[in-house]
N, C-alpha and C positions, 0 to 999 in steps of 0.2 A: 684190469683183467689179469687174472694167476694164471700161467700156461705151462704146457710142459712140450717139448721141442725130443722127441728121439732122431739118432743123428745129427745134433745139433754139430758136430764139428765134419759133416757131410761138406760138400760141393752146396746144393739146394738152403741144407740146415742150416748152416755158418749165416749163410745170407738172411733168414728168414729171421734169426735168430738177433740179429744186427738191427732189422727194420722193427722187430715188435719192441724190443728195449727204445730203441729212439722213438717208440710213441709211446714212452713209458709205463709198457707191461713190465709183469714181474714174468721173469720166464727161469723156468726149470730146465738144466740139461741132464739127456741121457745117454752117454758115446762112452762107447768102450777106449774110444782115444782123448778122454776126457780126464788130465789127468786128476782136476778135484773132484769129479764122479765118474769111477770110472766103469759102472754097470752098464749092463746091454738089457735090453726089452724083456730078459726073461724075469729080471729082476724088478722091476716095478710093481709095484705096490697101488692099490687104491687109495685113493687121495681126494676127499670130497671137496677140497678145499680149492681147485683146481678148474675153472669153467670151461677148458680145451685141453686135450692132447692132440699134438698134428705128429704124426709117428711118419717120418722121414725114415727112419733107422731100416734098412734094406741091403737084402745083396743084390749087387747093380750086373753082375756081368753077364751080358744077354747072352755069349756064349758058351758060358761055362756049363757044361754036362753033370755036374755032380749035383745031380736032381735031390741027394738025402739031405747036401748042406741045407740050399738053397729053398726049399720048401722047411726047415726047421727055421731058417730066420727070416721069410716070405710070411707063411704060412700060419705054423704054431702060435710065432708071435705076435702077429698080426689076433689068431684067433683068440687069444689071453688079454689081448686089450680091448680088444672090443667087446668082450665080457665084463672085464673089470668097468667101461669106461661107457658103456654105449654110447648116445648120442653124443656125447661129448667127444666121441674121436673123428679126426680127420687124416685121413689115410691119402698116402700120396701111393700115387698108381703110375700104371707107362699107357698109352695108346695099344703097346703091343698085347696087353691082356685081354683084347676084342680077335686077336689071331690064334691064340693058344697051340703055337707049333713051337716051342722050346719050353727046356724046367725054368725059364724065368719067366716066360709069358702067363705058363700053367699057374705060376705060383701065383704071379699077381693079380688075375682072373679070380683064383681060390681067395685071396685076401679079398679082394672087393666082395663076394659074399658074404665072407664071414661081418667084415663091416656093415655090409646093408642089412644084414641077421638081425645085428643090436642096434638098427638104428642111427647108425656113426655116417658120416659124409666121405663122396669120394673126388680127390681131385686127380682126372686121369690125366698127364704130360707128356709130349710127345720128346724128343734130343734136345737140352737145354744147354744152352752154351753162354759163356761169357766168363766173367775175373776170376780164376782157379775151379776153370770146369775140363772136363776130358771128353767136349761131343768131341765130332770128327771136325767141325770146326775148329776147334782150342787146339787141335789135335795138329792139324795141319798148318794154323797160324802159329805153332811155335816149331814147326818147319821148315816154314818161311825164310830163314837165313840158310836154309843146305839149298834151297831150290827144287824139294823134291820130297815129295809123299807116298807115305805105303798104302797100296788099293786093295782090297782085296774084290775078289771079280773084276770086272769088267768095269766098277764104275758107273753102272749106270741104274744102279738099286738106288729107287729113291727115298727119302726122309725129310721127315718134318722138324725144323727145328724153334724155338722160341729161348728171346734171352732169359737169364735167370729174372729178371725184374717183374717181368709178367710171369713167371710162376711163383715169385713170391706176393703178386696182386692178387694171384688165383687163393692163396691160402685162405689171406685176408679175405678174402670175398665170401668166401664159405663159412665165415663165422658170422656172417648178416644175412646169408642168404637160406631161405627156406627148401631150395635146391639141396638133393641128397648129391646128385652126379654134376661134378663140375667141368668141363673139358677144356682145355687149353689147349688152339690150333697157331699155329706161326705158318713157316714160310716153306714151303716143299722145293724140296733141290735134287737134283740127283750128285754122287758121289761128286763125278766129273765136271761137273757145275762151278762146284767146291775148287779142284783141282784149276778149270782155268779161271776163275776170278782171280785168286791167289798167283798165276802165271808160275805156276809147280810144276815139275817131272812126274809123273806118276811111276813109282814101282810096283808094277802090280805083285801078287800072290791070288792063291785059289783061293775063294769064297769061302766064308765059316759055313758048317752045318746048318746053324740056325741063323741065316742070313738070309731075311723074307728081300724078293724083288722091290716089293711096298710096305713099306710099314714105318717103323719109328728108328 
């Protein structure tokens, strides 16, 4: 199997990118941090020779406001592939694209259309944590030596988390399965959950803008 991996030197990508070669796919990278390719999403090319794209390649930060970036490399690019590519893409999504209250949620909701439009697959994920991830897990587990964690609110907004392994099962799956919407559920925790399994300090700080009470 030919593939092609955007994001591939992501958190998610690196990984995904690691399991399809050990099951000896040919895979193609696309990462602007790539230094032998170092194109982003707007630059790909139709390629028939190619049986998947899973388009990783995303702006991740749920809080960030600047709704122009973030819907040019959510959105646009998302909408370019999955024209050039239809069923043949696989679009990684968040859980929070079912809330549509920030420009990242908006964006990812917008990409999953554009994907369903031509046909392509979605796999929605909820906080994915594990070996060079940034949830609030990874976040707090390399805290762990101060004693002591930054909160924003109260701590008691919950989230779903799942390791990277079972989001790179989710990929895999979607390339056998006849399912357009793939959902990947793990384990709901709240902030402070997090805070005392670990036996941390909490520092708090006030809640981001787009800090849902429930969500991902």
């Amino acid at each position: 199997m030919k593939v092609m991996v955007t994001g591939s030197h992501g958190f998610i990508g690196s990984h995904l990118v690691r399991a399809l070669r050990s099951a000896d796919h040919i895979v193609e990278e696309i990462d602007i941090a790539n230094p032998t390719n170092p194109y982003n999403m707007h630059d790909v090319l139709i390629d028939e020779s190619l049986d998947w794209v899973f388009h990783l390649g995303a702006h991740t930060d749920a809080q960030d406001e600047r709704a122009e970036e973030i819907a040019d490399a959510n959105v646009t690019a998302t909408a370019r592939l999955a024209r050039l590519f239809g069923p043949r893409l696989i679009l990684a999504s968040s859980l929070m694209a079912r809330l549509e209250n920030s420009p990242y949620a908006i964006s990812k909701a917008a990409a999953e259309k554009f994907t369903d439009l031509y046909g392509g697959k979605v796999v929605r994920l909820p906080n994915v944590y594990g070996p060079g991830g940034h949830s609030v897990i990874d976040k707090f587990a390399a805290c762990a030596p101060l004693g002591s964690a930054p909160v924003r609110g109260d701590g008691t907004q919950i989230r779903e988390y799942v390791h990277v392994d079972a989001a790179v099962d989710a990929f895999i799956t979607a390339t056998v399965t006849d399912d357009k919407m793939i959902v990947v559920h793990g384990v709901r925790l709240k902030v402070m959950d997090i805070v005392n399994m670990m036996h941390l300090k909490p520092n708090f700080s006030p809640k981001g803008r787009f800090d849902p009470e429930i969500g991902v």
